[in-house]
mmCIF file of the N, C-alpha and C atoms, coordinates in Angstrom:
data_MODEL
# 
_entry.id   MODEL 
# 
loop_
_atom_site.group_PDB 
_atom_site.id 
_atom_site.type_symbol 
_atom_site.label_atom_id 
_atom_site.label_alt_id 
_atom_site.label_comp_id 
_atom_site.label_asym_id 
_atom_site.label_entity_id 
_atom_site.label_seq_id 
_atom_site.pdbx_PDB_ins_code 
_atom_site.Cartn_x 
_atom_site.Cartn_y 
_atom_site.Cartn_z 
_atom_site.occupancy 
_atom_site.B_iso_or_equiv 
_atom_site.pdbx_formal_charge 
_atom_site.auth_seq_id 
_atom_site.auth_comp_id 
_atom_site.auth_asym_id 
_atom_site.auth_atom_id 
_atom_site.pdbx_PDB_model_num 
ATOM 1   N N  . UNK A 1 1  ? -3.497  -10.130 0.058   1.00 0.00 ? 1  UNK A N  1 
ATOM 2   C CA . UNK A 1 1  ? -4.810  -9.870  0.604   1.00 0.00 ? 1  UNK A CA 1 
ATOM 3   C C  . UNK A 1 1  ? -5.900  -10.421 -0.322  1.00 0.00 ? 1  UNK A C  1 
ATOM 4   N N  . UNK A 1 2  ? -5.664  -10.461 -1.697  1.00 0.00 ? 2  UNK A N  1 
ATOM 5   C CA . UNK A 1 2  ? -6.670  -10.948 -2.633  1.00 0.00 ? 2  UNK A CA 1 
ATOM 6   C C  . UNK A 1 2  ? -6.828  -12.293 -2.411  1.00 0.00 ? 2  UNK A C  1 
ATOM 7   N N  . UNK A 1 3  ? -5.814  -13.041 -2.677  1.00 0.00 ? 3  UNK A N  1 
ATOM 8   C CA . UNK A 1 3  ? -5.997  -14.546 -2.337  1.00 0.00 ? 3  UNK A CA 1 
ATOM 9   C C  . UNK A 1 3  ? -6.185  -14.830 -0.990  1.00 0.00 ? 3  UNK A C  1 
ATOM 10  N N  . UNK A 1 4  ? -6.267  -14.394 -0.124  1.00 0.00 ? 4  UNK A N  1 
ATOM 11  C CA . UNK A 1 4  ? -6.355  -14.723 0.962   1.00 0.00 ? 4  UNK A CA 1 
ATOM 12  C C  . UNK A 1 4  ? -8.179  -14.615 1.340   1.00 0.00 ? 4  UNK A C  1 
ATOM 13  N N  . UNK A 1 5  ? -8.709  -13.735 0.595   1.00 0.00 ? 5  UNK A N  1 
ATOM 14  C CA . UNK A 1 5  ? -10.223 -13.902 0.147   1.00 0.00 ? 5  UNK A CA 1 
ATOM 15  C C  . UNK A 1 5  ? -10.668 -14.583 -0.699  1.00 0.00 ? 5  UNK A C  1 
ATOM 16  N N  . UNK A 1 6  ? -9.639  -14.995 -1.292  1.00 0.00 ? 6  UNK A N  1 
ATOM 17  C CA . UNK A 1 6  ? -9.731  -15.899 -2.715  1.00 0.00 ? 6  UNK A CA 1 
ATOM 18  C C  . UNK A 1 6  ? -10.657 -15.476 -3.783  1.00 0.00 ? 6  UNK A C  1 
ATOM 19  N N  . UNK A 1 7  ? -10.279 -13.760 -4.047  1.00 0.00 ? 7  UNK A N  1 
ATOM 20  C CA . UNK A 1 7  ? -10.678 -13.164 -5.173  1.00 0.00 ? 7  UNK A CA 1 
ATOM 21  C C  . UNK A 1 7  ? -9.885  -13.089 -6.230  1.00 0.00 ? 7  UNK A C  1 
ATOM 22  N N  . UNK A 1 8  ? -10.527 -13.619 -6.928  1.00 0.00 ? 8  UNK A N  1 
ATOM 23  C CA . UNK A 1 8  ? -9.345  -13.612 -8.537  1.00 0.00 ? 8  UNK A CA 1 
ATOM 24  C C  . UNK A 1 8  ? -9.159  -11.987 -9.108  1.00 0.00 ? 8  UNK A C  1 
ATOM 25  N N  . UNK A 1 9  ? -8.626  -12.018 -10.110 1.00 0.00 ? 9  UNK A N  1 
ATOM 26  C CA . UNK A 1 9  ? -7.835  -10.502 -10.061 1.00 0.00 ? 9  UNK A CA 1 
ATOM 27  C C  . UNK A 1 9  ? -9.373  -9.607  -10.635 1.00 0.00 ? 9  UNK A C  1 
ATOM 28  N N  . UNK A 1 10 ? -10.228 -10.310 -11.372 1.00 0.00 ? 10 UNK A N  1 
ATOM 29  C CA . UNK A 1 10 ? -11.333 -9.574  -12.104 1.00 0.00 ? 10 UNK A CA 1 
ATOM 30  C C  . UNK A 1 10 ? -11.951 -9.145  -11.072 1.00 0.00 ? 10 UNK A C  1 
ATOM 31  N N  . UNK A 1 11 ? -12.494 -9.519  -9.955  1.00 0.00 ? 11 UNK A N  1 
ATOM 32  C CA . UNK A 1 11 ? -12.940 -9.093  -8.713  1.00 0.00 ? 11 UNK A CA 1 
ATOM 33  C C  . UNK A 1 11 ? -12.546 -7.879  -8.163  1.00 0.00 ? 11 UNK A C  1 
ATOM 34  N N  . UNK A 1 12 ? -10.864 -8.196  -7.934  1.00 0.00 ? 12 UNK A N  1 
ATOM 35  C CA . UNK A 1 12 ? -10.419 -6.942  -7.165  1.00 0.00 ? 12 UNK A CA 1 
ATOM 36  C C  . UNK A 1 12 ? -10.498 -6.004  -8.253  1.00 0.00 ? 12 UNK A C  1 
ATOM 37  N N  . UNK A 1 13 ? -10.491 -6.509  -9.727  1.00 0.00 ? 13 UNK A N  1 
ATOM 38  C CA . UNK A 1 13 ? -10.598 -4.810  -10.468 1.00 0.00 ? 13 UNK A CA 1 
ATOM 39  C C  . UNK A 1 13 ? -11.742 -4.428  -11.025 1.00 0.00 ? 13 UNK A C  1 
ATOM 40  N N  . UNK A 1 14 ? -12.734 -5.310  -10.678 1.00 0.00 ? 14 UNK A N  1 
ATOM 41  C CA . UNK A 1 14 ? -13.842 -4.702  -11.041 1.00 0.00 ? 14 UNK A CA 1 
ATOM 42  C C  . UNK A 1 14 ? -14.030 -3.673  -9.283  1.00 0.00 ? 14 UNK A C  1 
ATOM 43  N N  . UNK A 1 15 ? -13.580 -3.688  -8.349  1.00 0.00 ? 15 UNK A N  1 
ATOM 44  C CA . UNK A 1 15 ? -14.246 -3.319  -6.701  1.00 0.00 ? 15 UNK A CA 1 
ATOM 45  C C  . UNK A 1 15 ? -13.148 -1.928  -7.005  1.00 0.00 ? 15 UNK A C  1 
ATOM 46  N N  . UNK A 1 16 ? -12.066 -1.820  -7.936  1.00 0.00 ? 16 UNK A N  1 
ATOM 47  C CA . UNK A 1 16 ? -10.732 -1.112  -7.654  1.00 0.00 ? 16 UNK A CA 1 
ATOM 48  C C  . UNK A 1 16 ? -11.282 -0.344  -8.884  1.00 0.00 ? 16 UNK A C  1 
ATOM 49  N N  . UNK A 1 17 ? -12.413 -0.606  -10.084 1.00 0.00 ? 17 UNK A N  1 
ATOM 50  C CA . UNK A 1 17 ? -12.643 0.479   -10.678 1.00 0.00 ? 17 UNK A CA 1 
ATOM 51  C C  . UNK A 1 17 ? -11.787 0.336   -11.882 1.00 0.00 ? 17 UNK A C  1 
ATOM 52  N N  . UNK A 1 18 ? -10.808 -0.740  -12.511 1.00 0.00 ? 18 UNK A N  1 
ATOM 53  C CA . UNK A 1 18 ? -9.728  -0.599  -13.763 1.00 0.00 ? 18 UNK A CA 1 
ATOM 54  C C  . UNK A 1 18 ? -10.313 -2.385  -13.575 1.00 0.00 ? 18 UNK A C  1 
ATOM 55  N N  . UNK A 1 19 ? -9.392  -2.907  -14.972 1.00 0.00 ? 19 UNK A N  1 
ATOM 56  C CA . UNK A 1 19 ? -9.619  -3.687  -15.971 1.00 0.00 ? 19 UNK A CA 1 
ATOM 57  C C  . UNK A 1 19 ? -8.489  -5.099  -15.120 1.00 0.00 ? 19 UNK A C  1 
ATOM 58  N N  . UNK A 1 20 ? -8.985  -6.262  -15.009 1.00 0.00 ? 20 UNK A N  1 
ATOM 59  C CA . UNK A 1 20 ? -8.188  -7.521  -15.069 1.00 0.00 ? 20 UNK A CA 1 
ATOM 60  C C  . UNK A 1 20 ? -6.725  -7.253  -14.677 1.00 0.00 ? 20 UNK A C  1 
ATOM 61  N N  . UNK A 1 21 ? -6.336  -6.850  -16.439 1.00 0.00 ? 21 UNK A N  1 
ATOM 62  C CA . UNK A 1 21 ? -4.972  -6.594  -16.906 1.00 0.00 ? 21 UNK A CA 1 
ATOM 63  C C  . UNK A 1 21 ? -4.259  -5.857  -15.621 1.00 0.00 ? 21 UNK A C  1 
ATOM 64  N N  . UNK A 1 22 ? -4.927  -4.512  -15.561 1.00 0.00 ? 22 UNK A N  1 
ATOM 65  C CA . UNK A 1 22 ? -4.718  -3.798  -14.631 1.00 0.00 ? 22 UNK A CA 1 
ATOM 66  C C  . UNK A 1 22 ? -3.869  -4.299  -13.382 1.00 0.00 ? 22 UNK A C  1 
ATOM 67  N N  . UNK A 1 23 ? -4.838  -4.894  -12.682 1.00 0.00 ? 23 UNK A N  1 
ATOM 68  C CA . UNK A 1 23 ? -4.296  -5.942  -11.520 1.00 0.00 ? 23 UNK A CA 1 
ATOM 69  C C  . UNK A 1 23 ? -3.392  -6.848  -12.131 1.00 0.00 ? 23 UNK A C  1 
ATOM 70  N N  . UNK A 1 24 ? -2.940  -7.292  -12.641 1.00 0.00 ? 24 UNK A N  1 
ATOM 71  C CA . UNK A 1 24 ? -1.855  -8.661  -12.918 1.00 0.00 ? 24 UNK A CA 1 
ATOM 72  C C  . UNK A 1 24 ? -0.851  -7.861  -12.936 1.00 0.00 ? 24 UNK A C  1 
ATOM 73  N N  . UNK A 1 25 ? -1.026  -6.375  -13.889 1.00 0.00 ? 25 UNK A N  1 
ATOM 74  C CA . UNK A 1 25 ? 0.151   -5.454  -13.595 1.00 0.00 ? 25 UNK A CA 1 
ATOM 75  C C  . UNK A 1 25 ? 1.098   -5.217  -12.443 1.00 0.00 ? 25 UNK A C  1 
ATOM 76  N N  . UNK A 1 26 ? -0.362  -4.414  -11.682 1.00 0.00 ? 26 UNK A N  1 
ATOM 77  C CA . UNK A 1 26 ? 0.434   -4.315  -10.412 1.00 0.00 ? 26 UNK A CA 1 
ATOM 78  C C  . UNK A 1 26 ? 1.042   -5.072  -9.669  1.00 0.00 ? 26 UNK A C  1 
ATOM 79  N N  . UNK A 1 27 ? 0.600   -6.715  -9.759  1.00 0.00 ? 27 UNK A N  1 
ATOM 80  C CA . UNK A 1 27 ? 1.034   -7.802  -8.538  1.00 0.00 ? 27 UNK A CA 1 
ATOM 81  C C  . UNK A 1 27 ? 2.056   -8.004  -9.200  1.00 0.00 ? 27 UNK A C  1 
ATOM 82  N N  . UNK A 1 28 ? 2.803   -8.076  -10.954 1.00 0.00 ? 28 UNK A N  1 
ATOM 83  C CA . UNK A 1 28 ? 3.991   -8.666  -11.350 1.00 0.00 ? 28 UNK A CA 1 
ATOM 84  C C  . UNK A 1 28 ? 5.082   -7.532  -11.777 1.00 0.00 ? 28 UNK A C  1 
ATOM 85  N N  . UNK A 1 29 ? 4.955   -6.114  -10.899 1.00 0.00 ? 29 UNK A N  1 
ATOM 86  C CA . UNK A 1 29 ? 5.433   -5.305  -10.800 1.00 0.00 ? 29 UNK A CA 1 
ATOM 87  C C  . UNK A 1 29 ? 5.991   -4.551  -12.113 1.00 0.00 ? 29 UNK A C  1 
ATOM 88  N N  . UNK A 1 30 ? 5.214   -4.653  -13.117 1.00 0.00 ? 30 UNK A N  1 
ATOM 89  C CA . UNK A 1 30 ? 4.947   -4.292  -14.401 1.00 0.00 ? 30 UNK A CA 1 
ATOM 90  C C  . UNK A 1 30 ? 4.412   -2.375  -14.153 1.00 0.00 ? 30 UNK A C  1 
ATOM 91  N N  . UNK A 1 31 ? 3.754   -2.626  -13.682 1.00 0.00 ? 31 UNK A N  1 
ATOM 92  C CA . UNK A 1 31 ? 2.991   -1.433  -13.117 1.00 0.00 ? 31 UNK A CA 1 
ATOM 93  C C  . UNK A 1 31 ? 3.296   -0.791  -11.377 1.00 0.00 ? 31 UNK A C  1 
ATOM 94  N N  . UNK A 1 32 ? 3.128   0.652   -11.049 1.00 0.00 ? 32 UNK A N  1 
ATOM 95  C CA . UNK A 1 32 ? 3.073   0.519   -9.998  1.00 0.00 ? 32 UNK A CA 1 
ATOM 96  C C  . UNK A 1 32 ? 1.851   1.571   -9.746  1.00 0.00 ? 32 UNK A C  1 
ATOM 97  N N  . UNK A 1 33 ? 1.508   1.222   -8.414  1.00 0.00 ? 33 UNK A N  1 
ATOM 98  C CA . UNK A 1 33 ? 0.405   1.676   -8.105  1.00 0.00 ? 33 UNK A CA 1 
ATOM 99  C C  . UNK A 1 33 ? 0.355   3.175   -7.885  1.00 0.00 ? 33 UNK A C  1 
ATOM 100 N N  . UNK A 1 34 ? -0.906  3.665   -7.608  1.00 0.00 ? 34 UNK A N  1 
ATOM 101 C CA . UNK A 1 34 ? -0.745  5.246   -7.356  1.00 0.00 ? 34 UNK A CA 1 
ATOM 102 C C  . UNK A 1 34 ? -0.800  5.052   -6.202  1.00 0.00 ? 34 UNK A C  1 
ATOM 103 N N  . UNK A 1 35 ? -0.697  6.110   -5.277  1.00 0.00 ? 35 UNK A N  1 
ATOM 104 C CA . UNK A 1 35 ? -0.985  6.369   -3.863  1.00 0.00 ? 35 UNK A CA 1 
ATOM 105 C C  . UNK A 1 35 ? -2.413  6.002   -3.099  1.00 0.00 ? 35 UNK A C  1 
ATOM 106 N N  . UNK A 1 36 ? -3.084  6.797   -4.550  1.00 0.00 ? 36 UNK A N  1 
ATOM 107 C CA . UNK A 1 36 ? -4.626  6.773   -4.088  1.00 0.00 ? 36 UNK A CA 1 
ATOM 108 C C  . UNK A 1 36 ? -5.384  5.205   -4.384  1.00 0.00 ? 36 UNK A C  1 
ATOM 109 N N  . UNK A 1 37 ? -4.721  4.590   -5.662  1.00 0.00 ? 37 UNK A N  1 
ATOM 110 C CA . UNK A 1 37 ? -5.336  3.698   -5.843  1.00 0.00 ? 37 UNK A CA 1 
ATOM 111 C C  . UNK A 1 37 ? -4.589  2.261   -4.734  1.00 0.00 ? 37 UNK A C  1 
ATOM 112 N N  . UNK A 1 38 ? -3.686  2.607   -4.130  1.00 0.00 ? 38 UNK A N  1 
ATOM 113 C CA . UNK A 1 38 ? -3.509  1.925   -3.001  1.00 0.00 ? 38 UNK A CA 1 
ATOM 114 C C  . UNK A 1 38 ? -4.254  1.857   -1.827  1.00 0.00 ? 38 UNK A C  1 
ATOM 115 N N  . UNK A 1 39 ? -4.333  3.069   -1.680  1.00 0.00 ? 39 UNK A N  1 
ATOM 116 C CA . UNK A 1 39 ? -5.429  3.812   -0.142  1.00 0.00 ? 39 UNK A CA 1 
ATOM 117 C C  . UNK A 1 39 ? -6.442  3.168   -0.727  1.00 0.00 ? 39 UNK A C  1 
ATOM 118 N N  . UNK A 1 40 ? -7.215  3.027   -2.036  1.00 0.00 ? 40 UNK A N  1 
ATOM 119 C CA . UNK A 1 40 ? -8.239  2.226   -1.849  1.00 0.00 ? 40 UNK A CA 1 
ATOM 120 C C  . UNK A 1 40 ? -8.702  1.019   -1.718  1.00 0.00 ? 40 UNK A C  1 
ATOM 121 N N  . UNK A 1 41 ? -7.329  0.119   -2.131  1.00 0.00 ? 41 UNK A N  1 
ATOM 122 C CA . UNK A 1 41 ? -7.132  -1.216  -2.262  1.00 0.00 ? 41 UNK A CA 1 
ATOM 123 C C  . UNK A 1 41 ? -7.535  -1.308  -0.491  1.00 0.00 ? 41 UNK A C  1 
ATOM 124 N N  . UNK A 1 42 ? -6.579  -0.587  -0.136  1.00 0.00 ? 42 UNK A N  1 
ATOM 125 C CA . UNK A 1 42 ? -6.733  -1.005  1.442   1.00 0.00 ? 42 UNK A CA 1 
ATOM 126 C C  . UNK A 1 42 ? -8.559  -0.345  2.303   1.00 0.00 ? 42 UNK A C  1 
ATOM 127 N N  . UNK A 1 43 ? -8.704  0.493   1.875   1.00 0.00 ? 43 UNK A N  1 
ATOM 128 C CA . UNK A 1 43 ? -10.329 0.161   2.129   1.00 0.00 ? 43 UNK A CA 1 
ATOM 129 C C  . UNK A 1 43 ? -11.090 -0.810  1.688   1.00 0.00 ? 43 UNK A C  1 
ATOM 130 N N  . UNK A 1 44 ? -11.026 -1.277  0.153   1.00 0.00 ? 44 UNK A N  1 
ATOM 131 C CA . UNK A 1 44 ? -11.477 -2.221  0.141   1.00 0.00 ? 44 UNK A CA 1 
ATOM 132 C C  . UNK A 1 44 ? -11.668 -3.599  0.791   1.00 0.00 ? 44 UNK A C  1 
ATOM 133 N N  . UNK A 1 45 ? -10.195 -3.838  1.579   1.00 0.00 ? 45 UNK A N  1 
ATOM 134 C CA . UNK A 1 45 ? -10.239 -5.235  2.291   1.00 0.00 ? 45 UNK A CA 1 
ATOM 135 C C  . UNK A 1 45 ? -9.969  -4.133  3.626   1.00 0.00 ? 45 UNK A C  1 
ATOM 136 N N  . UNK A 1 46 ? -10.266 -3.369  4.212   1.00 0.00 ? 46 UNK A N  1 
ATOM 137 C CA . UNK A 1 46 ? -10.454 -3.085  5.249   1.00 0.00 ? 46 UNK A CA 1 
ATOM 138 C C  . UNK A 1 46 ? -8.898  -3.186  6.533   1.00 0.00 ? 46 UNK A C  1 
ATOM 139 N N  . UNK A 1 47 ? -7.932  -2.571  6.008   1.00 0.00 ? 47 UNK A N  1 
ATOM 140 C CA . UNK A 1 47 ? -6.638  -2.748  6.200   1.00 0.00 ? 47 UNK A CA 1 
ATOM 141 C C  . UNK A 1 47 ? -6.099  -1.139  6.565   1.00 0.00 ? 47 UNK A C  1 
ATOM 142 N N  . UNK A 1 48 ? -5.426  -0.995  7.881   1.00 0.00 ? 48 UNK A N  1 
ATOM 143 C CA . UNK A 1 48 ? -4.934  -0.110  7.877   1.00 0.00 ? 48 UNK A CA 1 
ATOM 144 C C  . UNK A 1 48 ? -3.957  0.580   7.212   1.00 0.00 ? 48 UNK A C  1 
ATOM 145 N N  . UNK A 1 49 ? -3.553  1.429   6.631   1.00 0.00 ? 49 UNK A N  1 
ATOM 146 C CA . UNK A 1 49 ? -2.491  1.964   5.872   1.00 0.00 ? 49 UNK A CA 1 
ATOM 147 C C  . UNK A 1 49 ? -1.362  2.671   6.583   1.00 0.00 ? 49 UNK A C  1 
ATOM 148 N N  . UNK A 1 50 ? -1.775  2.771   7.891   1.00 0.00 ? 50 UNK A N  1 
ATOM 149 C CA . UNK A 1 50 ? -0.298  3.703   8.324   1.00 0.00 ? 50 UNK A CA 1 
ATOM 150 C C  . UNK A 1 50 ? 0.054   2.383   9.471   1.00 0.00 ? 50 UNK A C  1 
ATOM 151 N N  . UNK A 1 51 ? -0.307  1.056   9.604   1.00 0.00 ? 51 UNK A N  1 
ATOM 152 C CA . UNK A 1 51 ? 0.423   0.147   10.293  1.00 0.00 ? 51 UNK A CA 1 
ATOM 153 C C  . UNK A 1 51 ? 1.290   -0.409  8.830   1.00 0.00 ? 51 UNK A C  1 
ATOM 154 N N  . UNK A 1 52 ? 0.755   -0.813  7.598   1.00 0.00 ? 52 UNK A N  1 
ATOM 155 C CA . UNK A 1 52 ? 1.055   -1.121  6.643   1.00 0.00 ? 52 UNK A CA 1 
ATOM 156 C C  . UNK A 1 52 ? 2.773   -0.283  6.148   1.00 0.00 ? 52 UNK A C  1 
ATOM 157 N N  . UNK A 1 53 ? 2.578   1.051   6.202   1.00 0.00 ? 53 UNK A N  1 
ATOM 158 C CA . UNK A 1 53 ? 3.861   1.735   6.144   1.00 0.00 ? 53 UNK A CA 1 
ATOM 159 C C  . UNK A 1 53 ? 4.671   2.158   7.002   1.00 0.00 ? 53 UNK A C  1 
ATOM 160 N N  . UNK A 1 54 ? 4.483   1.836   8.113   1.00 0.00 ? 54 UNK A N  1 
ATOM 161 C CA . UNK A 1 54 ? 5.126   2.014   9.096   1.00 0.00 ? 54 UNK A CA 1 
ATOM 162 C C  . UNK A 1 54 ? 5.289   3.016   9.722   1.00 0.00 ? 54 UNK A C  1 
ATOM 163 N N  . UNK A 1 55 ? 4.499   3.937   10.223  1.00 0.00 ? 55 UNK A N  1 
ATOM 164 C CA . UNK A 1 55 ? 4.413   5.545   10.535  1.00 0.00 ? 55 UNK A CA 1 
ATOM 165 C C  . UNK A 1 55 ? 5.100   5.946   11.818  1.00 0.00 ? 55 UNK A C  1 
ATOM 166 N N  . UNK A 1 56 ? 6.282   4.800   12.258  1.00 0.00 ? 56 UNK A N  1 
ATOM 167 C CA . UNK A 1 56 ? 6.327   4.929   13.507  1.00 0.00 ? 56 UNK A CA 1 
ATOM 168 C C  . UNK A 1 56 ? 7.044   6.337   14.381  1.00 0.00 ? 56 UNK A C  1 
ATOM 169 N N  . UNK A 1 57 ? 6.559   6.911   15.484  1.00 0.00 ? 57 UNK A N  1 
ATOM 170 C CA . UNK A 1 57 ? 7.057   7.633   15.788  1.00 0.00 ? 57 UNK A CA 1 
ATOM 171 C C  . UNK A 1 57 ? 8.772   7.619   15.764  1.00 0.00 ? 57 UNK A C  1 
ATOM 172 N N  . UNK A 1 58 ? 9.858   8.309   15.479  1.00 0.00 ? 58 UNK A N  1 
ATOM 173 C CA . UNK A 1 58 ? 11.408  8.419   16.056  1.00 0.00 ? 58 UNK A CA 1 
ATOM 174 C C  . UNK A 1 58 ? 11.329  8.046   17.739  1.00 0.00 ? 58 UNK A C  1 
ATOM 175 N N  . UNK A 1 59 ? 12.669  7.476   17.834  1.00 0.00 ? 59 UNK A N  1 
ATOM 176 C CA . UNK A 1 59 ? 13.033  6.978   19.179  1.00 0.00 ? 59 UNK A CA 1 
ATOM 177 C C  . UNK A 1 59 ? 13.605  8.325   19.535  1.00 0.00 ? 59 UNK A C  1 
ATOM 178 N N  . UNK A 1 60 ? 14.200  8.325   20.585  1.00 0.00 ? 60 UNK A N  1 
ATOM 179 C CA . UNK A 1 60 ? 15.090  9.663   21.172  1.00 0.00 ? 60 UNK A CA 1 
ATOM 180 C C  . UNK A 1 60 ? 16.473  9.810   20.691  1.00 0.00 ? 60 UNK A C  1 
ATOM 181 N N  . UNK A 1 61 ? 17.112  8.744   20.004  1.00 0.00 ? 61 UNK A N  1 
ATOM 182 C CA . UNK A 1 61 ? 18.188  8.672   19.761  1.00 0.00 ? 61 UNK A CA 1 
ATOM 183 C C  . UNK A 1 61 ? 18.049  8.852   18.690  1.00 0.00 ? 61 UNK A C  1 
ATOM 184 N N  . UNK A 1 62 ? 17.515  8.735   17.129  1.00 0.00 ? 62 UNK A N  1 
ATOM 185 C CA . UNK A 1 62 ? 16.753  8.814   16.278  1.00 0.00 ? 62 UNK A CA 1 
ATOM 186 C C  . UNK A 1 62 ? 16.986  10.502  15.820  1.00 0.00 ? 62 UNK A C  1 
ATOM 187 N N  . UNK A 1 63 ? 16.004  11.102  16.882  1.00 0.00 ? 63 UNK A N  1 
ATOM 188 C CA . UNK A 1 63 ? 15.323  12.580  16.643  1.00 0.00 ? 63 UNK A CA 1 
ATOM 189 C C  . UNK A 1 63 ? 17.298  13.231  17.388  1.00 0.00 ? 63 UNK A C  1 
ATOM 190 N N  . UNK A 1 64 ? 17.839  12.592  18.451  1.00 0.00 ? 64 UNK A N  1 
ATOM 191 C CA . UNK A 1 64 ? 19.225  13.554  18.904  1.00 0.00 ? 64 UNK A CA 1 
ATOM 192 C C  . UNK A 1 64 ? 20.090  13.389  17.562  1.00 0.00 ? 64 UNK A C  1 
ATOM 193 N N  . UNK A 1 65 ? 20.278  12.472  16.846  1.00 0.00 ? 65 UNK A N  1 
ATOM 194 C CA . UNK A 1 65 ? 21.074  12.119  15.298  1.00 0.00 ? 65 UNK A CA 1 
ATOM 195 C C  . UNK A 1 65 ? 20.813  13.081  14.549  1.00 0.00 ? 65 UNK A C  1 
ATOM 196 N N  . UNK A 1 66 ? 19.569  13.362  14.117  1.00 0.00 ? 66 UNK A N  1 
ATOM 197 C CA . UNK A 1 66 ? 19.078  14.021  12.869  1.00 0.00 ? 66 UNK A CA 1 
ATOM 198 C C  . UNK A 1 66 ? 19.128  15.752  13.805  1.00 0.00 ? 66 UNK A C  1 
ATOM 199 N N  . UNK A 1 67 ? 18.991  15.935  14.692  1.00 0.00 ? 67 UNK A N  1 
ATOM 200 C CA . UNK A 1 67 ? 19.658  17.439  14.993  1.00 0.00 ? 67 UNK A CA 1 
ATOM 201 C C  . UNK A 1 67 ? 20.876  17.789  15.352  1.00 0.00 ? 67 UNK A C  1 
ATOM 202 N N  . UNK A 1 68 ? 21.875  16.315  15.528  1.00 0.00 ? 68 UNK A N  1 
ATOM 203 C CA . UNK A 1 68 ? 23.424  16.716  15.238  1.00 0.00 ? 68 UNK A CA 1 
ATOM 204 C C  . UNK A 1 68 ? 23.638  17.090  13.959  1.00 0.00 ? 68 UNK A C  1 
ATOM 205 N N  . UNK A 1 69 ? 22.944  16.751  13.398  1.00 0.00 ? 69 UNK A N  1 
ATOM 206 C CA . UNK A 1 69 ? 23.005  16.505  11.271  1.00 0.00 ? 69 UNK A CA 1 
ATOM 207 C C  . UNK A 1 69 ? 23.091  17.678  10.985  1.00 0.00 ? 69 UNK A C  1 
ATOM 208 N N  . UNK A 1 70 ? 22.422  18.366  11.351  1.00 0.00 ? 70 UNK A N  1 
ATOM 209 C CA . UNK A 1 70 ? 21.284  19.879  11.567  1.00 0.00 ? 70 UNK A CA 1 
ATOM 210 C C  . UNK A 1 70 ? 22.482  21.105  11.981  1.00 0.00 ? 70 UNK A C  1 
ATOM 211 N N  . UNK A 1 71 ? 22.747  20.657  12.913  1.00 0.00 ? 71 UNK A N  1 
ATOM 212 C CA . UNK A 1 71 ? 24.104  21.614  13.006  1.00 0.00 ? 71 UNK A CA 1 
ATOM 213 C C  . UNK A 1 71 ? 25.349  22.124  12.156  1.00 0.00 ? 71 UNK A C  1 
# 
């Protein structure tokens, strides 16, 4: 999403509130992000977060599995 605005990393961490370093962290998986400081990444470029993780409802076959389990 950064390059695709073609913001270099000082950008996104000066808008994200932490340092350069910070960001190079997270993109070379040195670091991982918090929850929150994700949720904000994605306000920042204006990105939904529950298409992003996939929130999708269970199918029917799905939800009948997990209450055979259950038994």
């Amino acid at each position: 999403m950064r390059l695709e605005r073609k913001w270099s990393q000082a950008t996104l961490a000066k808008k994200l509130g932490v340092d350069q370093a910070t960001i190079s962290n997270y993109e070379s998986g040195k670091t991982d992000m918090s929850s929150v400081q994700l949720f904000e990444v994605f306000l920042i470029f204006g990105k939904d977060l529950t298409n992003a993780l996939d929130f999708a409802e269970p199918n029917s076959d799905e939800v009948q599995e997990n209450d055979q389990e259950k038994e």
